[in-house]
C-alpha positions in Angstrom: 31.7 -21.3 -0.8 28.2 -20.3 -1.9 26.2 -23.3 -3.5 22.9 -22.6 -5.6 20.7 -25.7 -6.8 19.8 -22.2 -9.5 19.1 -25.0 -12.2 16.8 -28.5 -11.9 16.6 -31.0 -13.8 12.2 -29.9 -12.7 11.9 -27.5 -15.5 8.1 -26.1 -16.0 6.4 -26.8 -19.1 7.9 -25.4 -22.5 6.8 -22.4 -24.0 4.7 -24.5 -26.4 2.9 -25.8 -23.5 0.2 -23.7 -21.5 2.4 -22.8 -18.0 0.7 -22.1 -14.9 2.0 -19.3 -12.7 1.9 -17.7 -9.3 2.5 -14.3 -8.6 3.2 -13.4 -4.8 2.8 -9.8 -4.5 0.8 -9.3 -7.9 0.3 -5.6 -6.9 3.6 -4.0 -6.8 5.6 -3.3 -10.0 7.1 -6.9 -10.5 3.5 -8.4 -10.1 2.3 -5.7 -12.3 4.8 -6.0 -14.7 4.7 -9.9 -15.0 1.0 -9.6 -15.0 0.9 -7.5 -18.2 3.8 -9.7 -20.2 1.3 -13.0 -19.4 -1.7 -10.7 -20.9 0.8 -10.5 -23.9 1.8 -13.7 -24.3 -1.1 -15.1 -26.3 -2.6 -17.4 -23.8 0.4 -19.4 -23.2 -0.2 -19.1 -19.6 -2.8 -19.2 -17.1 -2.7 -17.8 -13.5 -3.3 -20.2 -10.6 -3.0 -17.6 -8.1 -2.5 -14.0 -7.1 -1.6 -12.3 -4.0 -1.7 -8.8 -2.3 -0.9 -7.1 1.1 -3.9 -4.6 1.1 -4.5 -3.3 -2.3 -8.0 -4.7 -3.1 -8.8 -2.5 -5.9 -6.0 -3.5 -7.8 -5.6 -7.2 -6.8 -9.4 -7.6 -7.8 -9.0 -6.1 -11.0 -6.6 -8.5 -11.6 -8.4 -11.4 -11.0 -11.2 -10.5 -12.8 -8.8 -10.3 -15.9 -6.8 -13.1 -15.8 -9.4 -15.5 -13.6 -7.1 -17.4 -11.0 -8.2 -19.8 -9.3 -7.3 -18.7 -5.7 -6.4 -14.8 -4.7 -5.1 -14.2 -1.7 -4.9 -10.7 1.0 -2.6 -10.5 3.0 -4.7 -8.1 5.4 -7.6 -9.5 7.5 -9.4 -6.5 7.6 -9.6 -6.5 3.4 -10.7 -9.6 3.0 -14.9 -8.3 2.9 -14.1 -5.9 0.2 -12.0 -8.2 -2.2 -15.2 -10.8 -1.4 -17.7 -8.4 -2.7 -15.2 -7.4 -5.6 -14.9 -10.9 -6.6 -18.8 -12.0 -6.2 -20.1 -14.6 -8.7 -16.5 -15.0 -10.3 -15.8 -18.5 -8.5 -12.3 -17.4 -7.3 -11.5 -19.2 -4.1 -10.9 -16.3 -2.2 -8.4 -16.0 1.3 -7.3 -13.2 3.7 -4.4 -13.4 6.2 -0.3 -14.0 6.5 -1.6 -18.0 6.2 -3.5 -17.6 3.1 -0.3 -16.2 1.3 1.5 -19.0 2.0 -1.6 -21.4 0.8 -1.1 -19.8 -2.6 2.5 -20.5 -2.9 1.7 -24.3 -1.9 -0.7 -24.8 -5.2 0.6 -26.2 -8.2 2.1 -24.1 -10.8 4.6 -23.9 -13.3 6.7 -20.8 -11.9 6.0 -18.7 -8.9 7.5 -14.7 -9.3 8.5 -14.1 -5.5 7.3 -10.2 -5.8 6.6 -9.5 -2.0 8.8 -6.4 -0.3 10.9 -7.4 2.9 10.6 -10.2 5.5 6.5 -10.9 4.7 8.1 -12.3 1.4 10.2 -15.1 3.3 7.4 -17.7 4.3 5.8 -18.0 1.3 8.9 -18.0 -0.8 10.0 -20.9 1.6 6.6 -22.3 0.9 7.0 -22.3 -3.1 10.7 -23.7 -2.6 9.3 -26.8 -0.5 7.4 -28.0 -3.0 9.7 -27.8 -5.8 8.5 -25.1 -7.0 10.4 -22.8 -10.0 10.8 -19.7 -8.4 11.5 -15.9 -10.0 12.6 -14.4 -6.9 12.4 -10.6 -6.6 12.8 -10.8 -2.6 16.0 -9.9 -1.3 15.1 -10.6 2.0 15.5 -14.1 1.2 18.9 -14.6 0.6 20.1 -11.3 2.8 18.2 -11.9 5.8 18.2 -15.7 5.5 20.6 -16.8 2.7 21.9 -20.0 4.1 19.2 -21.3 5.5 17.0 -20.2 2.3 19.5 -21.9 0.1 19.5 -25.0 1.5 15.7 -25.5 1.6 16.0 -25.0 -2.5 18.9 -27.8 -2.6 16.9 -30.2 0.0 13.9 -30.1 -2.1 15.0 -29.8 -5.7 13.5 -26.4 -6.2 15.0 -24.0 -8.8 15.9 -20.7 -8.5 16.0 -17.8 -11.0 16.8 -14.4 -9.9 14.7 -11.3 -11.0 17.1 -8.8 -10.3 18.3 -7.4 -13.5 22.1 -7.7 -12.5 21.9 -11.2 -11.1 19.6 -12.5 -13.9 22.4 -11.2 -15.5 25.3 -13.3 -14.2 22.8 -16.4 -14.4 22.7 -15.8 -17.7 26.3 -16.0 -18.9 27.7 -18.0 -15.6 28.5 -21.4 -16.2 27.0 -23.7 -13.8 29.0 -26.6 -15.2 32.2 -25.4 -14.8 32.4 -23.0 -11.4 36.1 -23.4 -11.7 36.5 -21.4 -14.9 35.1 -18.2 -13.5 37.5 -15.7 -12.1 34.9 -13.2 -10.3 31.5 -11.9 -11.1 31.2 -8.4 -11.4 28.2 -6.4 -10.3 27.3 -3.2 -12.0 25.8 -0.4 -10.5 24.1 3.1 -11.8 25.8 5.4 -8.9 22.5 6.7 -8.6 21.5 10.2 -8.6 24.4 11.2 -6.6 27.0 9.8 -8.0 29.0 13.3 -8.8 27.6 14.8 -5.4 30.2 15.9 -2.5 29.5 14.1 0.7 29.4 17.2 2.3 26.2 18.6 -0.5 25.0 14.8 0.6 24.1 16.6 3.8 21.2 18.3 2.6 19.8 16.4 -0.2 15.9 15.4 0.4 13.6 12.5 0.1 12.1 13.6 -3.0 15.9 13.8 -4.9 16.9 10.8 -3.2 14.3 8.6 -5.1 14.6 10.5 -8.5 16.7 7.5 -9.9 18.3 8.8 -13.5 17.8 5.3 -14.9 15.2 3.2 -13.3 11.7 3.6 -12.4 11.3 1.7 -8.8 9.8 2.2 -5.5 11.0 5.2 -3.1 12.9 2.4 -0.9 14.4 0.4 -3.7 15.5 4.0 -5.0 16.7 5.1 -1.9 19.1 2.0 -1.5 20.0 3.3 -5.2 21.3 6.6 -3.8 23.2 5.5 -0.9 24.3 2.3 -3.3 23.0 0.1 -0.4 21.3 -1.8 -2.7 24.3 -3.0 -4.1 25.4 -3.7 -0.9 22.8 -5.9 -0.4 23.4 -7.7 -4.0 26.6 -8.5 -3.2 25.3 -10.3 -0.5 22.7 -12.0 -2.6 25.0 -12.6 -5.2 27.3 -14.4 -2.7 24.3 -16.6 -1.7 23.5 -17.2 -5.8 26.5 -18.4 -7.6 29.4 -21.0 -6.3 32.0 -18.0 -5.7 34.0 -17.0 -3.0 33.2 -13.3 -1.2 36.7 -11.8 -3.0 35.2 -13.0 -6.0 32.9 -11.0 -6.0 33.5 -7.5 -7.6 31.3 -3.8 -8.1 31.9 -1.5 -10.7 29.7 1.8 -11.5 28.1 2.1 -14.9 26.3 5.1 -15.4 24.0 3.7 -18.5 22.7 0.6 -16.8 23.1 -0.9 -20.5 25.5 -3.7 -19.1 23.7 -5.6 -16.0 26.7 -7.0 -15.1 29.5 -9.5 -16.1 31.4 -12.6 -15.4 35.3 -12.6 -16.4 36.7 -16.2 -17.0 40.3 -17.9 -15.8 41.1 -17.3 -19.8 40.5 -13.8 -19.8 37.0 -13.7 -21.3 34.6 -11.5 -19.8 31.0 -12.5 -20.7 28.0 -9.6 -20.5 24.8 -9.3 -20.4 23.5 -6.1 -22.0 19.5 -4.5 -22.7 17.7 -1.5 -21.7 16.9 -0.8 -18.5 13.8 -2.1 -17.9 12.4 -5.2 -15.3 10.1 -6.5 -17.8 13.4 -8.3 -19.4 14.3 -10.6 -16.4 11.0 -11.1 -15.1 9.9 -12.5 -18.6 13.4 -14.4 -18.4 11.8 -16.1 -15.4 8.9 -16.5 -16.7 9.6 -18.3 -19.6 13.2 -20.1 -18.7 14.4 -22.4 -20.4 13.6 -20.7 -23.1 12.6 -17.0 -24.0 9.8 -15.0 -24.5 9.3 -11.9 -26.5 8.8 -8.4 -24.4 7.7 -5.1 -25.3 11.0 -4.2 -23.6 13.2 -1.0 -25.7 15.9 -2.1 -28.0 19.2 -1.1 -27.8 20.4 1.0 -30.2 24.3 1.2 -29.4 25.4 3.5 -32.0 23.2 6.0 -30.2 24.3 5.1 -26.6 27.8 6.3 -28.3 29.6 4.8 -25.2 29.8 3.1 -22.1 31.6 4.1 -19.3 32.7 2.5 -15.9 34.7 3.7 -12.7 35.8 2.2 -9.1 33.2 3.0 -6.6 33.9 5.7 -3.9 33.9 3.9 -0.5 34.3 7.0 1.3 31.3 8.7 -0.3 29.3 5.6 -0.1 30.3 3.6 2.8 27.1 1.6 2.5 29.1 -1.2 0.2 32.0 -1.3 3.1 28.9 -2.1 5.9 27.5 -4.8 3.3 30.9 -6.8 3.0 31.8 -6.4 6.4 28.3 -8.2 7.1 28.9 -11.1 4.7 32.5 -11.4 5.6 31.3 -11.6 9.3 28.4 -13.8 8.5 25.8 -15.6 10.5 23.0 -13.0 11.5 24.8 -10.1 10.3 23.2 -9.6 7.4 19.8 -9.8 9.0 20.7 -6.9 11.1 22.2 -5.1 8.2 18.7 -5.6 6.3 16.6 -4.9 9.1 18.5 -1.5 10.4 18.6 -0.7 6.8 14.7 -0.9 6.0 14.5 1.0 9.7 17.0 4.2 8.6 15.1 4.6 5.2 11.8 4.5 6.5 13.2 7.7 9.0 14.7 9.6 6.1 11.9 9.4 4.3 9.7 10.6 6.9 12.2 13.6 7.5 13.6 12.1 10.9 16.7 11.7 10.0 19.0 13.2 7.2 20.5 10.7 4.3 23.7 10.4 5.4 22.3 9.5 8.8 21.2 6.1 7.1 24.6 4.4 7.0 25.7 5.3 10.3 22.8 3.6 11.2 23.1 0.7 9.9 26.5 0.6 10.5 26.2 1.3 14.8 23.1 -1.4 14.7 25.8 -3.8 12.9 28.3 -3.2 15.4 26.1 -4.2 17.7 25.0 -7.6 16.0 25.3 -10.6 17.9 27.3 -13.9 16.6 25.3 -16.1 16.0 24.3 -18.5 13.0 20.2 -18.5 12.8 19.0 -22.0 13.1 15.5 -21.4 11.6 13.3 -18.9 10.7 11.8 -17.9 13.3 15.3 -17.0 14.7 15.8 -14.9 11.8 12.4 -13.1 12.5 13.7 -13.1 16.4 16.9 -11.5 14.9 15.1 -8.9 12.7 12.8 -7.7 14.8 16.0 -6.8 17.3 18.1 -5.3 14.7 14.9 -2.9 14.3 14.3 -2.2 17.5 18.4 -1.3 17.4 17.7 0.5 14.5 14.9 2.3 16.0 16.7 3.8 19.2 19.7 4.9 17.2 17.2 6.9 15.5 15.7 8.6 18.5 19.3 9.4 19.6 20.1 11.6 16.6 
């Protein structure tokens, strides 16, 4: 059974109080978007630190704005240019995979965990080690590294709030207190923009449809994951790693309106949702402010105009991305890395055009197949793991 240390008795400061937060990754949409609810939020929080991979424009704008005290570039070669950006401000400034993970260690209230794929996992595991209250938006944490991420947050007391809308969700109706009383969490997913579509009209679709999600607006891989539902694939995984269930417990249902983020049904019959409009800025403020809540500029829903809600049983034929994803959990150990890693590889080639979309899953699926059995002892075994599920990944792709 998974086991989550998701809630500490180290809660930040109330919203009352001033709150000091991180964010890793301040450049991509969940920085950006957590950025603009603390430049809402009437000075009720200040920024400690901010971090980038190479967007120096951005990331200085940004600092001159909301004045951290330490921003950090992930890229070596950017640091000259974010120095002359930031000249005369006194920020503390830092370049390099070392200096992300310096900015995690500072004290702050909450750290949002924004950085995209395996770069995310050290300085997550930095903010964890100190105790730190953590937003996490990575999935590479708990996909690629799940056990061992999880018990890094129980050995040092850290707590741990997911950002995903559907498993903010469950945390939000899920009672901690009493595991027992829950029956299964169910995940909900859009369907994507393929959700009606033949396999065989699958054949032909391109990049630029695949990432036209009807519901969110999100990166081209995040949206891409959407279209093959690999991404839910990869939440069940995470949700596994999250909440004190069993894998069977664990259940996906497709829900076109993205209204309900997903559910928990109790021993009694109950089943507890979570509902709002689709839009991140309603779990990253969650994170932001937990314990308590904080107002976002967020849509409201208006349900007499949604009219209704609908739900249907996933096609596992026409999506056999969320068979690969439970057969990785259920098998366990580095699976999951190599489901993550092949994954990431067979994306990157469709959207480059060397390989067609239903090419990804058979990817991922031979790279799995091949996965060796072993239980990663650290991280640099999952890292050792990753990179050969990618270089897996990579030859299947030549072969096509």
């Amino acid at each position: 059974m998974a086991l989550t240390n998701a809630i500490s008795p180290a809660t930040p400061a109330p919203l009352g109080q001033t709150r000091r937060a991180t964010i890793l990754g301040s450049t991509g949409s969940i920085g950006v978007n957590a950025l603009d609810l603390i430049a809402a939020s009437d000075g009720r929080y200040t920024v400690t630190a901010l971090t980038a991979n190479s967007n120096v424009a951005l990331l200085a704008e940004q600092a001159h704005r909301h004045q951290p005290d330490f921003v950090a570039v992930a890229d070596p070669n950017a640091y000259g240019d974010l120095k002359t950006a930031l000249g005369g401000t006194g920020v503390q400034i830092a370049a390099g995979a070392d200096a992300i993970c310096e900015a995690a260690s500072l004290s702050s209230d909450v750290v949002i965990a924004g950085i995209v794929g395996t770069a995310g996992l050290s300085p997550t595991l930095e903010a964890v080690r100190r105790g730190a209250t953590v937003g996490l938006a990575n999935k590479e944490c708990l996909v690629s590294a799940g056990d061992l991420f999880i018990h890094e947050v129980k050995q040092h007391g850290a707590t741990l709030l997911p950002v995903d809308s559907e498993h903010n969700a469950i945390f939000q109706v899920f009672d901690f207190e009493h595991p027992e009383r829950v029956e299964k969490i169910i995940l909900t997913a859009s369907g994507g923009p393929f959700r009606d579509m033949s396999r065989a009209s699958m054949m032909s679709v391109t990049p630029a449809e695949a990432v036209a999600h009807p519901n969110w607006s999100m990166g081209a891989k995040i949206s891409v994951d959407s279209a093959t539902m690999m991404n839910k694939g990869l939440e069940l995984i995470e949700a596994f790693h999250l909440f004190p269930v069993e894998t069977d417990q664990i259940e996906i249902v497709v829900h076109p309106q993205s209204v309900i983020h997903s559910m928990v049904a109790y021993v009694d019959g109950s089943v507890l949702a979570q509902m709002g409009s689709p839009d991140m800025r309603i779990p990253i403020g969650y994170a932001l402010s937990w314990p308590d809540r904080m107002g976002t500029p967020a849509p409201r829903l208006d349900l007499a105009a949604l009219g209704n809600l609908s739900f249907e049983t996933p096609d596992f034929d026409r999506f056999p991305a969320l068979r690969i994803a439970r057969q990785a959990l259920d098998c366990g150990g580095v699976a999951p890395t190599y489901l993550n890693a092949a994954n990431e590889v067979a994306v990157k080639a469709f959207l480059d055009g060397r390989v067609r979309f239903l090419d990804i899953a058979h990817i991922v699926d031979t790279v799995l197949g091949q996965s060796q059995n072993e239980t990663p002892v650290d991280l640099d075994d999952v890292m050792r793991h990753d990179a050969n599920a990618r270089e897996m990944a990579e030859g299947v792709v030549d072969a096509l």
